[in-house]
C-alpha positions as CSV (number, residue, x, y, z in Angstrom):
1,X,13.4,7.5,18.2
2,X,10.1,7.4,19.3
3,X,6.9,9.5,18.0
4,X,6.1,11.2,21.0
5,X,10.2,12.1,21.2
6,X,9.9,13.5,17.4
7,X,7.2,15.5,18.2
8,X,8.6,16.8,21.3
9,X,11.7,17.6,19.8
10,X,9.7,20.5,17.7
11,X,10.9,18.9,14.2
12,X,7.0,18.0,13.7
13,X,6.4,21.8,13.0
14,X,8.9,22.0,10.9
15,X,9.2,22.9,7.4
16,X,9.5,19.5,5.3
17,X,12.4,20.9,3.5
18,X,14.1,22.0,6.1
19,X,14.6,18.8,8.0
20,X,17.6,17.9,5.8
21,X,15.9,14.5,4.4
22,X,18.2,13.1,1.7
23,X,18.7,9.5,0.3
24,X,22.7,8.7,1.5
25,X,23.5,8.2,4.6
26,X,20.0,7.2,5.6
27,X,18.7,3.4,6.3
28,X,17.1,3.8,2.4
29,X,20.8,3.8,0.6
30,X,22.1,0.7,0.6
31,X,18.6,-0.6,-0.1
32,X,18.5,2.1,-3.1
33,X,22.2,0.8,-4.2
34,X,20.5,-2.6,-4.1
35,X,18.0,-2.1,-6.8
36,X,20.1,-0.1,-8.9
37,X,21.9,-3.1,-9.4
38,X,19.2,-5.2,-10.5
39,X,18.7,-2.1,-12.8
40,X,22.1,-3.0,-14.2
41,X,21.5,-6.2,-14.8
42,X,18.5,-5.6,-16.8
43,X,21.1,-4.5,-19.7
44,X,18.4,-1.8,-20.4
45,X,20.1,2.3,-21.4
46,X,18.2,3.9,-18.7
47,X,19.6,4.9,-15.3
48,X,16.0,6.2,-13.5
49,X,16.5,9.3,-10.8
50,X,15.6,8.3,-7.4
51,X,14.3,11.4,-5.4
52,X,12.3,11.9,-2.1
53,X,8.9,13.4,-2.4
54,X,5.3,12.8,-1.0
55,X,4.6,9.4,-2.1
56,X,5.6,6.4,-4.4
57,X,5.2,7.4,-8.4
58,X,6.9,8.0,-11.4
59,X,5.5,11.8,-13.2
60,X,4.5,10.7,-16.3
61,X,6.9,11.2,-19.3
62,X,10.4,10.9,-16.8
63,X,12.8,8.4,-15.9
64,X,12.2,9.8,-12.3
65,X,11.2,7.8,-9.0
66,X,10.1,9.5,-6.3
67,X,10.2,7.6,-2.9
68,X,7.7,8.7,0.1
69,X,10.0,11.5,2.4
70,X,8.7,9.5,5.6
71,X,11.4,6.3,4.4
72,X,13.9,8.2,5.0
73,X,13.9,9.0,8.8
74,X,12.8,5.8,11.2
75,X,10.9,8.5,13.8
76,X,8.9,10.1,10.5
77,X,7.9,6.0,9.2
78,X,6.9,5.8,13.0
79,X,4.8,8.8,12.7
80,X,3.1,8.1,9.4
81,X,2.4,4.7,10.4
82,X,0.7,6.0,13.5
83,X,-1.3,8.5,11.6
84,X,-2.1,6.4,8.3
85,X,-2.2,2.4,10.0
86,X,0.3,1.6,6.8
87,X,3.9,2.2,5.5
88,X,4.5,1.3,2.1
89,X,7.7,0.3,2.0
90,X,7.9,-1.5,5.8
91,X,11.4,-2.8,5.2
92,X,13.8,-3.7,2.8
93,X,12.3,-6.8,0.6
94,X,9.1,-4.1,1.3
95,X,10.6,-1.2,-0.4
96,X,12.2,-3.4,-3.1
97,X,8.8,-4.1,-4.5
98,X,8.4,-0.8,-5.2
99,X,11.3,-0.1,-6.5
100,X,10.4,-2.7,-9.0
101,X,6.9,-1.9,-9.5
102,X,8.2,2.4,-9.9
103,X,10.9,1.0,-12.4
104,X,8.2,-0.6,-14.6
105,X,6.4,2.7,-15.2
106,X,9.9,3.9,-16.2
107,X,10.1,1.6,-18.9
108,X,6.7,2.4,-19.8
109,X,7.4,5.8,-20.5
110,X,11.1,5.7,-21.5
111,X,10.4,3.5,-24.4
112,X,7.1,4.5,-25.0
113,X,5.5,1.1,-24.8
114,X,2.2,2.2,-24.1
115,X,1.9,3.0,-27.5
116,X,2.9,-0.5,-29.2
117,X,-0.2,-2.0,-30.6
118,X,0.7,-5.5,-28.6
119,X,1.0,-3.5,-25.4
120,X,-2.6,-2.1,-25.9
121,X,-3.9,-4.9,-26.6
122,X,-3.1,-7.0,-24.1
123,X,-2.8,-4.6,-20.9
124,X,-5.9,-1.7,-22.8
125,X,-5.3,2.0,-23.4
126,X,-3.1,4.2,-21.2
127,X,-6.0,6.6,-21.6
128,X,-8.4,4.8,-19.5
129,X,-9.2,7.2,-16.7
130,X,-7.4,6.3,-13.5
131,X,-9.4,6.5,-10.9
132,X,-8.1,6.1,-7.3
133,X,-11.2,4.1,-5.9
134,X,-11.2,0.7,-7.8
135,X,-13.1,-2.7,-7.0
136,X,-10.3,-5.6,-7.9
137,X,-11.5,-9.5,-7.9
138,X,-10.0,-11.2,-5.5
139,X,-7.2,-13.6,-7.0
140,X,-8.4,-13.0,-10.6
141,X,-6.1,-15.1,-13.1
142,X,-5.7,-12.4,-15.0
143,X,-3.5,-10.0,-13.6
144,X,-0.5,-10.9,-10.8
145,X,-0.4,-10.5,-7.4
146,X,2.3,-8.1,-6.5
147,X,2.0,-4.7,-4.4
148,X,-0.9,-5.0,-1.9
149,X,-4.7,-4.6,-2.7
150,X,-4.3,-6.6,-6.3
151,X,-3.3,-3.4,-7.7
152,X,-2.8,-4.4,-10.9
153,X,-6.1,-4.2,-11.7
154,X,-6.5,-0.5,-10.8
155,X,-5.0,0.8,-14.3
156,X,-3.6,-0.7,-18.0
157,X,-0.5,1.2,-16.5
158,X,-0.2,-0.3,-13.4
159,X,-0.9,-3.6,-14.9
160,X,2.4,-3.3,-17.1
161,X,3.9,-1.9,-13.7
162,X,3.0,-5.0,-11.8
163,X,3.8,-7.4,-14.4
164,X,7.4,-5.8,-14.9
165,X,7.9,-6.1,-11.3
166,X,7.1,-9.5,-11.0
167,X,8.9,-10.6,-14.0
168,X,12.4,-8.5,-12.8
169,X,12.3,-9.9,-9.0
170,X,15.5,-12.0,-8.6
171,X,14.5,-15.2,-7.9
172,X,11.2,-16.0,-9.1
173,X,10.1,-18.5,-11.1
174,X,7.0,-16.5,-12.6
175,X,6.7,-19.3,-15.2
176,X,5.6,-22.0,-12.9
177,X,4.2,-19.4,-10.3
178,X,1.9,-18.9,-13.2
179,X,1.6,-21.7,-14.5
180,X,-2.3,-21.9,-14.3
181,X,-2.8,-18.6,-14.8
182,X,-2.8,-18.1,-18.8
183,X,-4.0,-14.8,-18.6
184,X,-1.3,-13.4,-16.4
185,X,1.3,-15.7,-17.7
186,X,0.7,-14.0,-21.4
187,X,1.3,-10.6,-20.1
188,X,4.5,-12.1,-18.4
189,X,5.7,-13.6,-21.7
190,X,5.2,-10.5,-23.6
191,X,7.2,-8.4,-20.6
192,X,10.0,-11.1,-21.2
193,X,10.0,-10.4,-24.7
194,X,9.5,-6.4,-25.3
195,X,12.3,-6.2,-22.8
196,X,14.4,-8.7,-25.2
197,X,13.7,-6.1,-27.8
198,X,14.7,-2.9,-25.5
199,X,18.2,-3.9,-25.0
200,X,18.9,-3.2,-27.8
201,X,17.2,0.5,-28.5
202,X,17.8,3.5,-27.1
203,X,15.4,5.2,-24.7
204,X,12.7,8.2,-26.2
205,X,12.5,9.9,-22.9
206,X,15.5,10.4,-20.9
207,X,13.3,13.6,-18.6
208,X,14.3,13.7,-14.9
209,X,11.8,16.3,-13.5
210,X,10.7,15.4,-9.8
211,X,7.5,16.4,-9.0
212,X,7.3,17.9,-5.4
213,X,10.2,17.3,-4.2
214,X,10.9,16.9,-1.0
215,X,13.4,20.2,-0.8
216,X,10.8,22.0,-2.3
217,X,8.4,21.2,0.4
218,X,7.3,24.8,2.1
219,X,4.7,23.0,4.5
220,X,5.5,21.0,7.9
221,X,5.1,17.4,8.7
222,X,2.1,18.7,11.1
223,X,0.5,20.5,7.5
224,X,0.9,16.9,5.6
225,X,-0.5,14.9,8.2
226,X,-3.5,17.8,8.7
227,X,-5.4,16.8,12.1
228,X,-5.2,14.1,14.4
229,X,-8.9,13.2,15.3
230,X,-11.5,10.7,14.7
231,X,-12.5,10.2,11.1
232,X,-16.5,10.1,9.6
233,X,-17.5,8.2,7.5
234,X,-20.4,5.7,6.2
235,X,-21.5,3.6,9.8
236,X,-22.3,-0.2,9.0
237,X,-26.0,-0.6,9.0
238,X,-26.6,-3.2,12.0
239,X,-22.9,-2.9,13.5
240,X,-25.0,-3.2,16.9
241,X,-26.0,-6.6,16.2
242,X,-22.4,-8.1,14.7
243,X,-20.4,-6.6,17.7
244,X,-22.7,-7.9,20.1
245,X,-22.3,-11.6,18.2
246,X,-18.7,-11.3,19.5
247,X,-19.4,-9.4,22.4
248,X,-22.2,-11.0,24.1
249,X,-22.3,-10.0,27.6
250,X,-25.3,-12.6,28.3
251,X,-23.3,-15.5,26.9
252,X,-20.4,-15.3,29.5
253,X,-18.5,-17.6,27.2
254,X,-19.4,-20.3,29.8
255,X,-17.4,-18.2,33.2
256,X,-19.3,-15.0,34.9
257,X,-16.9,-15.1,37.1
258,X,-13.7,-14.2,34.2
259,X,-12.3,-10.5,34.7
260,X,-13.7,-9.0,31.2
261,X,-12.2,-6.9,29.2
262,X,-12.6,-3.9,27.0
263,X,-13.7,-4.7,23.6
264,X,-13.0,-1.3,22.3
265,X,-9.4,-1.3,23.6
266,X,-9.3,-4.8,21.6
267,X,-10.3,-2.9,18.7
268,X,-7.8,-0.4,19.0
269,X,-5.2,-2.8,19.3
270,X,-5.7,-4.4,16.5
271,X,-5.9,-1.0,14.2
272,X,-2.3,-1.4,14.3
273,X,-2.1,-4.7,12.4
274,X,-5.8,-5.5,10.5
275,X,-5.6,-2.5,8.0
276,X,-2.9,-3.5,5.9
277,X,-3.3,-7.4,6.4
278,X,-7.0,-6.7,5.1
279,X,-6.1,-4.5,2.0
280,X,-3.2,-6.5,1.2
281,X,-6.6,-9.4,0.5
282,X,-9.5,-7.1,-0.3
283,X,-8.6,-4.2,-1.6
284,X,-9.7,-2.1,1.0
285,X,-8.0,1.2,1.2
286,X,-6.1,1.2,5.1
287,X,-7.1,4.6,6.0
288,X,-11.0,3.4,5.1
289,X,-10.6,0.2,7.7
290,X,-9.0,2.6,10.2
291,X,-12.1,4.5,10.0
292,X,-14.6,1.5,10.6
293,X,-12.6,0.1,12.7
294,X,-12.3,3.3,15.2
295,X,-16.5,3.9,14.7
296,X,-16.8,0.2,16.1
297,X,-14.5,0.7,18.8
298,X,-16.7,3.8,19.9
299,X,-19.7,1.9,19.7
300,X,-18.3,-1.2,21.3
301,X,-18.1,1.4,24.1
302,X,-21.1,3.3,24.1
303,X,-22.8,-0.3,24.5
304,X,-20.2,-1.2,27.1
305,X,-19.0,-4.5,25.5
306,X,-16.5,-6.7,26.8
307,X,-14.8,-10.2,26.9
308,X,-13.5,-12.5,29.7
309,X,-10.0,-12.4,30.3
310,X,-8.1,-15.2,28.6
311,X,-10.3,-14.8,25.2
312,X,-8.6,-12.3,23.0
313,X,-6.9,-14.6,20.6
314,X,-9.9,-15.8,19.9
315,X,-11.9,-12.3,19.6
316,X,-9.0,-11.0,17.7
317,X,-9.6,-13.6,15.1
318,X,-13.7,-13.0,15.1
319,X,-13.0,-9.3,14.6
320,X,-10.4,-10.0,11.8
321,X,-12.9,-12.1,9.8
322,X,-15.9,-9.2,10.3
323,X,-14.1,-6.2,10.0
324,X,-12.6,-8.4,6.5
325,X,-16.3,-9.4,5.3
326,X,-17.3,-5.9,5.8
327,X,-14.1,-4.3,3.6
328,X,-15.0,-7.0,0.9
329,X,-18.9,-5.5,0.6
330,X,-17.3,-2.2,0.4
331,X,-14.9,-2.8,-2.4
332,X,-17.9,-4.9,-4.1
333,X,-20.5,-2.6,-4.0
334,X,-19.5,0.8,-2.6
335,X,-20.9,-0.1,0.3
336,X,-21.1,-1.8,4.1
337,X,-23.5,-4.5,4.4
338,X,-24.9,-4.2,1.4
């Protein structure tokens, strides 16, 4: 079903809770029976609760998972993929990943981990202050590459989180994935060998309080969303000059006689695909691409850019590697062009 059919079938002003969203009989149960039998296999005492709520997490101190309401009906992932430029959880292997990386901070809190001495030392304090804004390095050997945006280095817990998940997916040779990594391959090793030791013990929090969950959700879809308009934010110092490198309606590209094109349509386009492909490799937050990327598709028309017909590939590509070199400033120093 289509957005524009959602919407028009009045289920956007809806109460959240009263749309009837549940796990079974939806597109995310037989991925859900799919992980709970890699949980199985694990040999671990724990059976986490799976619940629907506003986003991925675990609440601290529970066995619970909570998995983002808008998985569970394909017109509400169309929807929040229109309004956000990124699902987490796109498809199954997607929402897997997850699964896995949600299933390590289960483990974390069910067994306490956070509180063995090796633990600390090797991933830091859970008591770090977790803040949502982070600035990762870019393949750093230290941590592994697992959920988008090298999220393991956002948090100590989130490291565990990341290294559990890498070390439970089926199929992976982590050892010689990691081979060259020492630093990452040590936190692997340990994983392999506290969870050795957790077979065999019974878990010290069994809790499976959901937080927010999705039947206790009084507000409509319209309410989470908020409203659908152009977003502010910091404008690139000198964004004139580096759209009109691409954009040069001097240079021709070498045919003045070419039907051109609209670069800011171009841009818009691509919001579609660039925000997660460039935080999946910088770090970059989508919804702050989606923002530059809309302020230089306004001033790509203000300034009346264009292209000759027959040159988008190769725009598309130019635009990818700016609007990339500009989220890598950002993550590095706070701020565009720097």
């Amino acid at each position: 079903m289509a957005v524009d059919t959602f919407q028009e079938a009045h289920l956007f002003g809806t109460p959240i809770r009263d749309l009837g969203l549940t796990i079974e009989g939806t597109p995310l149960a037989p991925v859900v029976e799919e992980f709970r039998r890699e949980v199985a296999g694990l040999g671990l005492r724990i059976e986490p609760h799976l619940y629907l709520s506003t986003e991925w997490g675990v609440p601290f101190g529970t066995v619970s998972i909570a998995i983002p309401f808008y998985l569970a009906r394909p017109e509400l992932t169309a929807l929040h993929e229109e309004r956000t430029g990124f699902v987490e959880g796109l498809d199954r292997r997607d929402i897997l990943r997850y699964l896995r990386h949600e299933l390590g901070h289960v483990v974390n809190y069910a067994y306490k981990q956070f509180e063995r001495p090796e633990w600390v030392e090797t991933f830091g304090p859970i008591t770090r202050p977790y803040r949502e804004e982070y600035r990762p390095k870019p393949f750093s050997r230290r941590h592994v590459r697992h959920l988008p945006g090298w999220y393991a280095q956002k948090h100590p817990d989130e490291d565990w989180a990341e290294t559990f998940a890498v070390w439970m997916t089926p199929g992976l040779d982590w050892r010689r994935e990691y081979a060259d990594w020492p630093d990452a391959l040590a936190k692997l090793e340990l994983c392999e060998r506290l969870l050795a030791q957790l077979r065999h013990e019974a878990p010290l929090v069994t809790a499976r309080e959901a937080d927010e969950d999705v039947g206790d959700m009084r507000y409509t879809v319209a309410d989470f969303y908020g409203p659908h308009g152009e977003e502010t934010g910091e404008t690139p110092p000198g964004l004139d000059g580096a759209l009109g490198a691409i954009f040069d309606p001097d240079a021709g590209d070498g045919d003045t006689s070419a039907e051109h094109r609209s670069a800011a349509e171009l841009l818009r386009r691509l919001l579609r695909v660039l925000p997660p492909q460039v935080y999946r490799w910088t770090g970059h937050f989508p919804e702050h691409t989606r923002t530059l990327m809309r302020q230089m598709a306004t001033r790509a028309e203000q300034l009346g850019l264009g292209y000759p017909a027959g040159r988008e590939e190769e725009r598309s590509r130019e635009l990818a590697v700016l609007v990339t070199a500009l989220a890598m400033s950002h993550v590095q120093t706070g701020s565009y062009l720097r």
